[in-house]
N, C-alpha and C positions, 0 to 999 in steps of 0.2 A: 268781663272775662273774654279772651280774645285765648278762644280756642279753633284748632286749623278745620273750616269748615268740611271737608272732605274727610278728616278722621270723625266727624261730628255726624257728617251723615252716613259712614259705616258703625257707629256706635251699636247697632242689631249683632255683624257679625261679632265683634268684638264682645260683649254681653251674653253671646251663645257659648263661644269660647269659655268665657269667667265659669259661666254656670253648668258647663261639660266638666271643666275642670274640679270645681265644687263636690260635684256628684261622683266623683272617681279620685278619691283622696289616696296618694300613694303616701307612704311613710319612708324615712330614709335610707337612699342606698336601694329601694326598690321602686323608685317613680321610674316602670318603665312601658306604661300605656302613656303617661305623663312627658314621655322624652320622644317616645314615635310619636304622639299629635304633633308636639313643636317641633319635629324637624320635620314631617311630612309637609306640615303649615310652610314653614318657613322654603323648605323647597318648591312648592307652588307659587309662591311672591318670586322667582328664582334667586333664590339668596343661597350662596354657599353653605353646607353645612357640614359640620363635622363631631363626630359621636364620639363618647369613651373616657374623656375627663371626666374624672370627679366618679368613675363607671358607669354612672347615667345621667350624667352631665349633656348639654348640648350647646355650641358654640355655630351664632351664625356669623357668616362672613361677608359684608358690602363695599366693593372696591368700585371705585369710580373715580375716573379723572388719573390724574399724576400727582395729587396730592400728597405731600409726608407725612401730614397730619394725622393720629388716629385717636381715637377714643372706647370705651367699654362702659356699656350697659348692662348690667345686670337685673337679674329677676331671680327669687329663691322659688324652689320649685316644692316644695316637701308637703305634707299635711304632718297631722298631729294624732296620738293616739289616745282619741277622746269620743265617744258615743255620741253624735251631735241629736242636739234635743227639738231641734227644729222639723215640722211637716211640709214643709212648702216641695215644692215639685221638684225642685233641684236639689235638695236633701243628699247628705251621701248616701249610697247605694251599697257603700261595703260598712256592716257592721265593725264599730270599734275604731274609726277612722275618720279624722273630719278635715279638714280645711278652716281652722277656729284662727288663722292670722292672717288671713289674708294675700296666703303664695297666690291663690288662682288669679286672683283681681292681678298682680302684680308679675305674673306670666300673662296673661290675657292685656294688660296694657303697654307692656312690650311687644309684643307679638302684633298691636293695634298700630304701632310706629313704625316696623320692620313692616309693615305692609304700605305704609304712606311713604315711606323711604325709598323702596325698592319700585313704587311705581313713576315716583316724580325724581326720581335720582337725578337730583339738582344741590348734590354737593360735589367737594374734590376731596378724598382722603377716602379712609376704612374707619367702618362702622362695625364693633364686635361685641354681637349679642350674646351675652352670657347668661344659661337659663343652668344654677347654681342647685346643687343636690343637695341634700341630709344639713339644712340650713340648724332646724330643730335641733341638730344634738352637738352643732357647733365644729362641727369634723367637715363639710362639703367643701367650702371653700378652702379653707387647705388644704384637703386633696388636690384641687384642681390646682394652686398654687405650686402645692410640691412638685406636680409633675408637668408642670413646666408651660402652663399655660401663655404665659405671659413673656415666656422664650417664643414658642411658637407666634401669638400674636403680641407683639410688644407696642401695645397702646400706648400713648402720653400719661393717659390721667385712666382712672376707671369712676363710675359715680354709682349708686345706688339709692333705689324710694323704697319707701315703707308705707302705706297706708296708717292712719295713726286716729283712731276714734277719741272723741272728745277735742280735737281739732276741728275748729269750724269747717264746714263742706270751702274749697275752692279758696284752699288757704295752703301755707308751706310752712313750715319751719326746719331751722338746720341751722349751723353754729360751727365756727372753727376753733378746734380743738376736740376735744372728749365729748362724743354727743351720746353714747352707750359705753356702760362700763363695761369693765373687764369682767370675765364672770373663774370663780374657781370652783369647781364642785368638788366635793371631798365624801369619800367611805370610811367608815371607823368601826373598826370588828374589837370585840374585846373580848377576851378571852380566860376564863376563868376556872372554877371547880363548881360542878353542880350539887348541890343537895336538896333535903327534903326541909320544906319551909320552914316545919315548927325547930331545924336541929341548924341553922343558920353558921352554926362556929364551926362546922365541918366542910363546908364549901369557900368557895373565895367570888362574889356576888360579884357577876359583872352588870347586872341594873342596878344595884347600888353606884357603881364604879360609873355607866355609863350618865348616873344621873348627875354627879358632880361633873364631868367631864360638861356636858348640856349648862352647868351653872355657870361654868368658870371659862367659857368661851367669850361669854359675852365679857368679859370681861377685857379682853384684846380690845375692843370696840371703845370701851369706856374708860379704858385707864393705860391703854398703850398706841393706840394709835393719835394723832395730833386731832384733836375736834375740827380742823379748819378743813381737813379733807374727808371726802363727804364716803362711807365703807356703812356695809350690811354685811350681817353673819346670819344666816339662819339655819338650825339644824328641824330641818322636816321632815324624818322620820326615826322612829328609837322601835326597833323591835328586838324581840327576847322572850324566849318560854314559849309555853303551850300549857300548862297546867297551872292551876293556882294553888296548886300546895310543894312546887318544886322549882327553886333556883336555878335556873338554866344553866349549862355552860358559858352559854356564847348569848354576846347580845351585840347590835348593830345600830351605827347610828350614819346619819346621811343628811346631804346638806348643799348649802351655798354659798360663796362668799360674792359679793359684787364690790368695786372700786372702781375709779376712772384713772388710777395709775401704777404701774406695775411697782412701784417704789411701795405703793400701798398694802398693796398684794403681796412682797416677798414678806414685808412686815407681819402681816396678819399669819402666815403660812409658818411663820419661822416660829413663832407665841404659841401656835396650834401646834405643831409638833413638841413641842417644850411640855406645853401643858396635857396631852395628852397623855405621853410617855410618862409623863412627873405623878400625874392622879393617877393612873393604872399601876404602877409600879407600889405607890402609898396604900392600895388597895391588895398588896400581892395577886394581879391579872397582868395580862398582858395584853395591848392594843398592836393593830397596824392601822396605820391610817396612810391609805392611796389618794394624791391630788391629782385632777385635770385639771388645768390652767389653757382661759381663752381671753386674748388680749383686749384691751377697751377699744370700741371703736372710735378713732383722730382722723377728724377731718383735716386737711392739709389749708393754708390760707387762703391762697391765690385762687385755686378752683372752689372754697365754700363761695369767694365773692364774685367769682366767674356765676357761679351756679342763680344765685341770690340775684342778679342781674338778668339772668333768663326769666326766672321767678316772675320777675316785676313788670317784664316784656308781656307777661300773659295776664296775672291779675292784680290788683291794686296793689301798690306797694304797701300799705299799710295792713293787708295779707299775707306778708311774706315777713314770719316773724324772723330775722338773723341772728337772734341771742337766745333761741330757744333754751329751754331750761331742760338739762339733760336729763336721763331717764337712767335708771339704774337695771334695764334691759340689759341685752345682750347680743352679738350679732356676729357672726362669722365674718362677715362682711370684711371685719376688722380687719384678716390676714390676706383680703385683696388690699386694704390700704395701707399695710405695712411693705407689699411688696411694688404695689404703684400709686403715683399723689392722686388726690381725688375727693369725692366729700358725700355722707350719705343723708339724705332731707326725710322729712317726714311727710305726706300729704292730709291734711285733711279730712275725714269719712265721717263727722259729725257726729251724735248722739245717737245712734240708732233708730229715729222715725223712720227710715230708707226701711226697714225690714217688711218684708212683704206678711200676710196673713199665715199663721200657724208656725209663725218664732217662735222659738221656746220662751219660757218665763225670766229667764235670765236676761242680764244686762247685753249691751252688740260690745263688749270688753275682747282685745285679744286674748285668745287661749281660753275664751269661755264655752259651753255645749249651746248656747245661743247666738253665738255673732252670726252676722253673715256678711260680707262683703257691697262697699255700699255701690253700687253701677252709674249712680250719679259722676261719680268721679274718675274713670275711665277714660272718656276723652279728654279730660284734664291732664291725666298722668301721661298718656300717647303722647299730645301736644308737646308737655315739656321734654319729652325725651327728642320727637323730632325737632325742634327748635335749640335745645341743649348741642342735637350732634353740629345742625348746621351752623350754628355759631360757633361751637369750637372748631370745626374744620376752616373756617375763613380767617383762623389767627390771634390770637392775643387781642389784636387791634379792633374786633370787627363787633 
C-alpha cells in the first residue's frame, strides 16, 4: 500500500480530528460547531474558505499555478439521530446523536489531504473541497447544487468516498453506472370514520383499509415491475388508534422505495398511487399519499476509470474491485453527479475488529448504535484524494 508518507505521519492529528468529530455529532441543517472546526482548520492550512451553501455547508478553495483544470472533493458532514451505544472516550457527548456512518472519518480524511495539499502545493489548477450538510435526509447536496455552487466554482468532474464496512480494510470498490439507488420515500394518511370496536358497521376502518393497501404494494414489485431491474418497496411504519376497543379515524403508513432507475421509480410511483386511491376508495376512506423522490447515484465513465487507475497507483489492483455490486443505499451525492461528471467509490473499513474496548454489542454496520469509524483507513482515504487531485490536474494524459 503506497500511502503518502507525510499524511502517514500526521495520521495523530487527522485521528484527533475523526474522534472530535465523533463526540460532537450534529444532525442536518444544524452541523454548526461541525462547519466552524472545518473552516477554522481549513483556514490555518491557508486554504480559502467560504461559508453559507447548503446553510452550513463549507467550501475550501486551492488555486495554484495557471492551471484550467479543476476538480471537487466532497465529504458529507451530518450525524444521525440515534443513541450511540458505545463507551469508549470519544463517544457522542450529545445525547440522541451519533455519528453511526461514518461523516466524521470522511470529513476528517479530507480535511487530512487539504492539509498535505496546501503545504506541498505542487499542483497547477483548483482544488474544491466540499464539506456537504444534511447528507442523512438526502436534501444537503441539492441545496448546495440549487444555489449555485458549481456556478460559483465550476469544477470539471466532482468525486465522492464512502467508507463501506465489510469491504476488506485497504480495498476500493466503485463501478460506472448506478452504484446507489435512487431512494422514494412516501407518507400515506388514510382517512376514515371512527367507531367503537364491537359496532364496526358504523365507521369506515382505515386499519383495515391501511392493511390491504400494506398487501397489495408489494405487489408492484412482483407482478408489475420487469424482474430484470433490481426495486424494493418497504413500508416501515403503520400507525393508528390509541385504544383497543375503538376504530380510529386516521391511520398512517410510511416507507421506501429504492431502484437504480428513475424509469423504475416513475413505474412503482404510478402503481402506488393507483393502488392506493383504488383500495381506499373500495373501503369508503380516503388516502393522501405525499412522495420525495432522490435520484440513484451514476457514476460517469471516463472519471469511474480515471478514478480506478489512482486506486491501483496506491493498493494492489486486485484491491480495487471496478464492478462492484451495487447497493440499494442511497446518496445525495447523486444530485452533485447529475449536475457535474464524476464517480463515487466505496473504501474499505473491514469487519469491525478496529473497534476499540466498550463498543456496544451491536454489529460496526452503518446506521447502527455500535459502529464506529475504523482509523486504520484514514491515511488511505487522504492519499487517494491527494494523488486523485494531482493526477487530474496534469490532464487526461498523465
Amino acid at each position: 500500500m503506497q500511502t503518502i508518507p507525510e499524511i502517514k505521519a500526521a495520521e495523530e492529528e487527522t485521528r484527533a480530528l475523526r474522534r472530535w468529530f465523533h463526540a460532537h455529532p450534529e444532525l442536518a441543517f444544524e452541523e454548526t460547531e461541525t462547519s466552524d472546526l472545518i473552516a477554522k482548520t481549513l483556514k490555518g492550512y491557508g486554504i480559502e474558505v467560504h461559508r453559507g451553501f447548503g446553510r452550513t455547508g463549507v467550501v475550501g478553495v486551492l488555486r495554484v499555478g495557471d492551471g484550467k483544470r479543476s476538480i471537487g472533493l466532497r465529504a458529507d458532514m451530518d450525524a444521525l439521530p440515534m443513541q450511540e451505544l458505545n463507551t469508549f472516550a470519544h463517544r457522542s457527548q450529545y445525547p440522541g446523536k451519533m455519528h453511526a456512518c461514518g461523516h466524521d472519518g470522511h470529513m476528517a480524511m479530507l480535511l487530512g489531504a487539504a492539509r498535505h495539499l496546501a503545504r506541498t502545493r505542487d499542483i497547477n489548477g483548483t482544488i474544491v473541497f466540499i464539506f456537504s450538510p444534511a447528507e442523512e435526509n438526502g436534501s444537503g447536496a441539492k441545496v448546495m447544487v440549487d444555489e449555485g455552487i458549481f456556478r460559483q466554482f465550476p469544477v470539471d468532474a466532482v468525486f465522492g468516498l464512502h467508507n463501506w464496512p465489510g469491504l476488506p480494510v485497504n480495498s476500493f470498490g466503485l463501478r460506472p453506472g448506478p452504484i446507489l439507488a435512487g431512494c422514494t420515500n412516501f407518507d400515506i394518511q388514510i382517512i376514515g370514520v371512527g367507531a367503537h370496536a364491537a359496532f364496526p358497521q358504523d365507521g369506515k376502518d382505515p386499519i383495515l383499509t391501511g392493511s390491504q393497501i400494506v398487501a397489495a404494494l408489494q405487489s408492484i414489485i412482483t407482478r408489475n415491475k420487469n424482474p430484470m431491474d433490481r426495486a424494493v418497496l418497504s413500508v416501515t411504519q403503520f400507525n393508528g388508534g390509541e385504544a383497543r376497543n375503538i376504530i380510529p379515524d386516521t391511520a398512517m403508513l410510511a416507507g421506501t422505495i429504492r431502484a437504480f432507475n428513475e424509469k423504475t421509480l416513475d413505474l412503482i410511483e404510478s402503481r402506488m398511487r393507483t393502488i392506493v386511491q383504488n383500495i381506499a376508495g373500495a373501503q369508503e376512506c380516503r388516502a393522501e399519499l405525499v412522495i420525495k423522490r432522490y435520484p440513484p447515484t451514476v457514476n460517469t465513465s471516463a472519471e469511474t476509470r480515471f478514478a480506478a487507475e489512482v486506486m491501483k497507483s496506491i493498493v494492489d489492483e486486485a484491491k480495487v474491485d471496478t464492478d462492484v455490486v451495487p447497493t440499494m443505499g442511497s446518496e445525495d451525492f447523486a444530485y452533485m453527479l447529475q449536475a457535474r461528471p464524476g464517480a463515487f467509490a466505496f473504501l474499505g473499513a473491514g469487519d469491525g475488529e478496529h473497534r476499540e474496548r466498550g463498543h456496544g454489542p451491536g454489529p460496526c454496520a452503518l446506521h447502527n448504535t455500535s459502529y464506529d469509524f475504523n482509523d486504520e483507513i484514514l491515511a488511505l482515504g487522504s492519499t487517494y484524494w491527494v494523488k486523485l487531485s494531482r493526477r487530474w490536474l496534469k490532464g487526461p494524459a498523465a
